[in-house]
Backbone as CSV, one residue per row, in Angstrom:
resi,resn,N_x,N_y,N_z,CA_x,CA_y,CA_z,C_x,C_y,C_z
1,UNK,29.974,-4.192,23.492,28.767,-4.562,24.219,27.534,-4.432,23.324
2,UNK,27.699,-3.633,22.082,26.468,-3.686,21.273,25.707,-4.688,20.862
3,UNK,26.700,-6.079,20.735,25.748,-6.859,19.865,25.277,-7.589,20.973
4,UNK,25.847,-7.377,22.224,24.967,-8.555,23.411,23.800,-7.705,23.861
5,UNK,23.636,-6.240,24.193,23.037,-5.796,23.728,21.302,-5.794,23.000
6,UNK,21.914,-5.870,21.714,20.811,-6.021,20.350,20.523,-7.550,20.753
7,UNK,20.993,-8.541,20.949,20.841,-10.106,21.303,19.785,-10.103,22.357
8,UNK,20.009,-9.144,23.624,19.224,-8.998,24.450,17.951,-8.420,24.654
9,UNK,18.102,-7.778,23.545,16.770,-7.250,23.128,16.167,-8.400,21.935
10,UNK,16.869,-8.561,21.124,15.579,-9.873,20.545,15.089,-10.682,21.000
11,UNK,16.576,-11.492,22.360,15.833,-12.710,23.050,14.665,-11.905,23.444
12,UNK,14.807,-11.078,24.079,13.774,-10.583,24.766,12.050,-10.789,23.929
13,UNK,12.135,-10.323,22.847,11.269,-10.009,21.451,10.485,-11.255,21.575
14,UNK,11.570,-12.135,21.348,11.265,-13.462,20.933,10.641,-14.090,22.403
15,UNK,11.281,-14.191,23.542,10.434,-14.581,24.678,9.064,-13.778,24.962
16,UNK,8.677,-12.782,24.795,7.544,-12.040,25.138,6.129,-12.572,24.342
17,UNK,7.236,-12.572,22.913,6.049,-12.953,21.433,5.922,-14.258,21.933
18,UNK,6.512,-15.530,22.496,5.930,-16.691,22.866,5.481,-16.590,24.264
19,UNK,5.530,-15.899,24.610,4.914,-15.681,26.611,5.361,-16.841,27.210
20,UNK,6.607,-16.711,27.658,7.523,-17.340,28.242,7.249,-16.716,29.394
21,UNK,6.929,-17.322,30.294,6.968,-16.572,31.762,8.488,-17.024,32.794
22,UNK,8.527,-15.964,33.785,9.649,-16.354,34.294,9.647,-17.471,35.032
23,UNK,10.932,-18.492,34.277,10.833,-19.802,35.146,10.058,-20.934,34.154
24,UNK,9.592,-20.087,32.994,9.929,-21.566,32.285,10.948,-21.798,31.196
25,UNK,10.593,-22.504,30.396,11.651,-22.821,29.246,10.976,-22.510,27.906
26,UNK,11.544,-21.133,27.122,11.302,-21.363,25.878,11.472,-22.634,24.914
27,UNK,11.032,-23.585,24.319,11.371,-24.532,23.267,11.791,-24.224,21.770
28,UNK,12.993,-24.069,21.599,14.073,-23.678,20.791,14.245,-25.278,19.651
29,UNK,13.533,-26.079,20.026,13.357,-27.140,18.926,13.324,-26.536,17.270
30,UNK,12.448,-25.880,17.143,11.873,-25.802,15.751,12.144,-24.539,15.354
31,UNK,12.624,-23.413,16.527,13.137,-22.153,16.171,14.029,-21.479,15.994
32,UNK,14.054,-21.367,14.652,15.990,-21.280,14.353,16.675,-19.359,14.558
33,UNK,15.578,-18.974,14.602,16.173,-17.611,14.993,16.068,-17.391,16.000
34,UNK,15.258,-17.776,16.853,15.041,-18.278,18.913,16.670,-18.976,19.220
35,UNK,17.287,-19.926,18.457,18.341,-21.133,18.606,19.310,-19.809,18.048
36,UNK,19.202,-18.943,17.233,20.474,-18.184,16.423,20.837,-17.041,17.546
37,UNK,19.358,-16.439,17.833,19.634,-15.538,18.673,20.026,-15.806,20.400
38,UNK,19.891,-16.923,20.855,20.505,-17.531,22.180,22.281,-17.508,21.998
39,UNK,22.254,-18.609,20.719,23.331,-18.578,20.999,24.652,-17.377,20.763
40,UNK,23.821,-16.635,19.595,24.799,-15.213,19.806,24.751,-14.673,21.280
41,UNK,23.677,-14.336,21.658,23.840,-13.846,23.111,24.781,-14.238,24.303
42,UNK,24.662,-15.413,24.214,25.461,-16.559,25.754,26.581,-16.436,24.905
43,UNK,27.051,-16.728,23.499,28.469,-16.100,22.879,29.349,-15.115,23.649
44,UNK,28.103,-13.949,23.115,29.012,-13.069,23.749,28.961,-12.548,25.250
45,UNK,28.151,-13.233,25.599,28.418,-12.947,27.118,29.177,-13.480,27.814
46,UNK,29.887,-15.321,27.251,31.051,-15.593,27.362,32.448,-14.916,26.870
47,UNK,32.081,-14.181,26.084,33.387,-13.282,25.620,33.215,-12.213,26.636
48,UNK,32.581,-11.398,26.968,32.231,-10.528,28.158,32.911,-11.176,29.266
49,UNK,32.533,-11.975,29.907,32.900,-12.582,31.053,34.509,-13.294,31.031
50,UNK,34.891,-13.705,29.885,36.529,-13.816,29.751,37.059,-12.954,30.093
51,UNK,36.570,-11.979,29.620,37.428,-10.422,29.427,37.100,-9.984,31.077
52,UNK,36.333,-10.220,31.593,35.788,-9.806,32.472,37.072,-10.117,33.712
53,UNK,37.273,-11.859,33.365,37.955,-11.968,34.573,38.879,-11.712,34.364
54,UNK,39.887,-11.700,33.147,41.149,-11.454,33.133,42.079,-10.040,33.070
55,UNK,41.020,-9.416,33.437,41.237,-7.581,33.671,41.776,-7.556,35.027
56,UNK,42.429,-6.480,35.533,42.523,-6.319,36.632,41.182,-5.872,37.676
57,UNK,41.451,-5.818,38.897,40.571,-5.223,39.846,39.876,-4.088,39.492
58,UNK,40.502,-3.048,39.374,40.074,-1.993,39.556,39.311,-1.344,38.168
59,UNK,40.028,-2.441,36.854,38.579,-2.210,35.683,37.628,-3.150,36.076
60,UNK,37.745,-4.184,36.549,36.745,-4.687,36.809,35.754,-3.999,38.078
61,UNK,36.099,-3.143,38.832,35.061,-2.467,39.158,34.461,-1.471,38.547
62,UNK,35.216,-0.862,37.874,34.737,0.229,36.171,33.231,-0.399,35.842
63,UNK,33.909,-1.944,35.019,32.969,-3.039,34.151,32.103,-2.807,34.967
64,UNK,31.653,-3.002,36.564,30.926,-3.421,37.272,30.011,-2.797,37.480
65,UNK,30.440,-1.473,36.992,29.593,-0.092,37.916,28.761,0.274,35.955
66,UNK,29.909,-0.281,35.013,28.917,0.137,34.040,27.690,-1.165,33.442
67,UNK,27.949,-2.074,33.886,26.889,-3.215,34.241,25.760,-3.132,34.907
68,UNK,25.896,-2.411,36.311,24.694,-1.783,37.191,23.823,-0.525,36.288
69,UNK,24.653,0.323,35.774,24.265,1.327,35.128,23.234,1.262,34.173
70,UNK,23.341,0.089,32.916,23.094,-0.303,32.262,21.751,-1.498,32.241
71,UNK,21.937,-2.198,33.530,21.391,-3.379,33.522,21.598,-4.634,33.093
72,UNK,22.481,-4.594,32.296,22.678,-5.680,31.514,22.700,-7.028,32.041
73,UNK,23.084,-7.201,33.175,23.412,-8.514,33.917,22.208,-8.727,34.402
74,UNK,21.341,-7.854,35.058,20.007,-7.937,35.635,18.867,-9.054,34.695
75,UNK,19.053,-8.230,32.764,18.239,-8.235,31.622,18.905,-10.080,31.392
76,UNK,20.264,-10.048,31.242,20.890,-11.406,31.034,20.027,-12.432,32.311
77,UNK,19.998,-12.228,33.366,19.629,-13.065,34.554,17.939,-13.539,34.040
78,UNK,17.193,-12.278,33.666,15.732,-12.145,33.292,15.742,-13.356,31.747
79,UNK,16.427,-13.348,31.382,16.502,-14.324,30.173,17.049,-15.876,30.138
80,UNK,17.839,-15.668,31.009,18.411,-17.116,31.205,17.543,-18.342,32.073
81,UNK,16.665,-17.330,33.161,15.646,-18.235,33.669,13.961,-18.229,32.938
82,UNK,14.438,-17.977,31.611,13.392,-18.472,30.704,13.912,-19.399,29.661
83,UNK,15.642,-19.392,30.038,15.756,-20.319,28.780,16.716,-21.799,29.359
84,UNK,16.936,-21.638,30.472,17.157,-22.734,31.370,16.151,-23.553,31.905
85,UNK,15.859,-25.007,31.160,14.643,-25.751,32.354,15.276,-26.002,33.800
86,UNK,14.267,-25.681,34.421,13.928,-25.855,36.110,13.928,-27.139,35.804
87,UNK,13.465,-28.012,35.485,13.501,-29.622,35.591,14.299,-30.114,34.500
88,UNK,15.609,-30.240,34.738,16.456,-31.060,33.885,16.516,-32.426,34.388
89,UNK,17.277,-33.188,33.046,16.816,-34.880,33.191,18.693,-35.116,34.157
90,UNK,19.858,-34.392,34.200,20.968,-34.172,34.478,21.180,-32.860,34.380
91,UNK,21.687,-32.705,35.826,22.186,-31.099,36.259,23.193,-30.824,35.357
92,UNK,23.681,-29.873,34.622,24.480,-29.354,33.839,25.020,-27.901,34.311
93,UNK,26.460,-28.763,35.063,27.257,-27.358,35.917,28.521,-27.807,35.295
94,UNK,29.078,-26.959,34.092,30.310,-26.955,33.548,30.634,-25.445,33.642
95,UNK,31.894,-25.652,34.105,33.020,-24.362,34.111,33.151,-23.683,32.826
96,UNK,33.131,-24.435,31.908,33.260,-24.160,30.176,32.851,-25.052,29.514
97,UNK,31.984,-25.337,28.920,31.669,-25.784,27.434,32.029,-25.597,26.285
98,UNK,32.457,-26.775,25.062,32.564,-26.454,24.377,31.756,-26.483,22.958
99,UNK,32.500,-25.448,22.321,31.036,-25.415,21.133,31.555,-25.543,20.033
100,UNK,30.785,-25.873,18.897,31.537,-26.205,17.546,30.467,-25.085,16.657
101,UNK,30.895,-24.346,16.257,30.215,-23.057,15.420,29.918,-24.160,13.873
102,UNK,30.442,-24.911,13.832,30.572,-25.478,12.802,29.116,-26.314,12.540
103,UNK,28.679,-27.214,13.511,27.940,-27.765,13.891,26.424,-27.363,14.496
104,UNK,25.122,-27.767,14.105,23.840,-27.161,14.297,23.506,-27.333,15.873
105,UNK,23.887,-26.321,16.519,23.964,-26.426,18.012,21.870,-26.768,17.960
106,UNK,21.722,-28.196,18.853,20.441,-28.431,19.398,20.142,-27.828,20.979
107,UNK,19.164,-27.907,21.315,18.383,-27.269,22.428,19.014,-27.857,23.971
108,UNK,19.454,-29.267,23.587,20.235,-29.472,24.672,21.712,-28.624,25.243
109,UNK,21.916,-28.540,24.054,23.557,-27.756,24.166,23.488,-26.331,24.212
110,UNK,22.686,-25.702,24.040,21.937,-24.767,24.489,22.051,-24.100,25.513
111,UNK,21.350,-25.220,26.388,21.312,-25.156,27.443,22.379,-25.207,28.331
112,UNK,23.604,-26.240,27.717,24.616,-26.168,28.925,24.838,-25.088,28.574
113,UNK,24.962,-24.388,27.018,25.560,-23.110,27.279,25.010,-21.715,28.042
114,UNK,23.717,-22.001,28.294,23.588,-21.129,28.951,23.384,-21.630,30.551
115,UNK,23.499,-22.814,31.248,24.498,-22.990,32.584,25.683,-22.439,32.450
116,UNK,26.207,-22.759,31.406,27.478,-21.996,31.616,27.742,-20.651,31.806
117,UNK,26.833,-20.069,31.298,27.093,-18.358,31.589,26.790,-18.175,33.091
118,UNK,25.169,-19.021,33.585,25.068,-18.709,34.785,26.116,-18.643,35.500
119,UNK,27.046,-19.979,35.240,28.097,-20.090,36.426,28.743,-19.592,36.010
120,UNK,29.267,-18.853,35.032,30.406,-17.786,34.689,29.966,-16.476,35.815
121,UNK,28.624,-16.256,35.623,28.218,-15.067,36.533,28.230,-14.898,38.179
122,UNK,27.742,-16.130,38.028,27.921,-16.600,39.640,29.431,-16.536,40.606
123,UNK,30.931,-17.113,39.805,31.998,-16.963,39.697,32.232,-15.967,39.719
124,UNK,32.170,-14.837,38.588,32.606,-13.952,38.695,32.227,-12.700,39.025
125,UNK,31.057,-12.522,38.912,29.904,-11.391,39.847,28.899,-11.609,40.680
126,UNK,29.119,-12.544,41.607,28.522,-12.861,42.379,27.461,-11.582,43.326
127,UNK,28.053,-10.682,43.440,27.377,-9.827,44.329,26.305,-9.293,43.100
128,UNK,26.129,-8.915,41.804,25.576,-8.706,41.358,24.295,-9.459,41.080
129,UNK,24.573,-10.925,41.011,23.716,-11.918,40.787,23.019,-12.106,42.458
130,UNK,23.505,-11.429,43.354,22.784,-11.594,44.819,21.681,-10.249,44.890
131,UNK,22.581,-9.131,44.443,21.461,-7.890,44.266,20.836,-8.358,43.607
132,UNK,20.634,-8.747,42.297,19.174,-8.955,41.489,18.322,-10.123,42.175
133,UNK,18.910,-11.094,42.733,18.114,-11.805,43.833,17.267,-11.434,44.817
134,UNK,18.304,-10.399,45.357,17.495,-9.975,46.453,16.146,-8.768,46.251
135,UNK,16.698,-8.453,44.655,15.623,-7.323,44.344,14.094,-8.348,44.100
136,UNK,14.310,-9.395,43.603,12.757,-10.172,43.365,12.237,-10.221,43.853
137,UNK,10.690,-10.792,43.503,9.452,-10.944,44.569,9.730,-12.459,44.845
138,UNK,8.540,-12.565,46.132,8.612,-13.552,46.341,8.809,-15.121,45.448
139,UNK,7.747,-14.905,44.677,7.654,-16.012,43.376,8.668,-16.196,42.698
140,UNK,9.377,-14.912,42.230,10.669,-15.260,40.913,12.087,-15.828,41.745
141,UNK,11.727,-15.533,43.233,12.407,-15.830,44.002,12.833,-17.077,44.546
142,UNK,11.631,-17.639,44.628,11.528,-19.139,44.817,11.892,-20.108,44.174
143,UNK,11.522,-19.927,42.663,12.160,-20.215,41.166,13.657,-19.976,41.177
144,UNK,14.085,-19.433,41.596,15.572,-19.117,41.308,15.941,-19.984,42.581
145,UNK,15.535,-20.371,43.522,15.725,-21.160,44.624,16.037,-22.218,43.885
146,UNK,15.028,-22.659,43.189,15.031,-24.167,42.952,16.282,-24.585,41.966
């Protein structure tokens, strides 16, 4: 969990230093350590969430309780609706995406990858992604509506 983690703390770095507010979209065009550090993050939070589902029950309530503990899913949720546009030109709801490490991932692909985590989260920790819902204010609330 360290390096999603340290990921989560730079996105973080990096969204604050551009004042990304919640609910919009950082622009990852021209920023290659903004673009390096996303995609390590949603990486491994897809490796997280593999592992996640293919555990049994009862670690996965372990995982669950050390997720709450931690925050991590809360901090992941706080980042993804700064790096997901609210106004896409096509909804982008894939089960899995695929990625080519090989290849200079652009801002579009990006993005599915980080739909994709949403709906990895949504799938598979749903109640968690409803507590941090229900913890928002009105405003961040509405945003996440949309």
């Amino acid at each position: 969990m360290t390096l999603a983690e340290k990921a989560a703390i730079h996105m973080m770095a990096i969204l604050s230093d551009a004042g990304v507010p919640f609910g919009e979209c950082l622009c990852m065009v021209t920023d290659v350590e903004a673009r390096d550090t996303c995609l390590t993050l949603m990486l491994a939070w897809k490796l997280i969430l593999a592992f996640f589902r293919n555990t049994s029950q009862e670690s996965r309530a372990e995982y669950a309780a050390f997720f709450r503990q931690t925050k991590a899913v809360e901090n992941l949720l706080g980042i993804l609706f700064r790096l997901i546009p609210l106004a896409m030109e096509r909804p982008i709801v894939k089960e899995d995406v695929a990625v080519n490490i090989g290849e200079i991932v652009d801002g579009e692909s990006l993005h599915e990858i980080c739909c994709s985590v949403f709906y990895d989260l949504l799938q598979w920790m749903p109640a968690m992604v409803r507590q941090w819902w229900n913890g928002l204010d009105k405003r961040r609330s509405s945003i996440v509506d949309k």
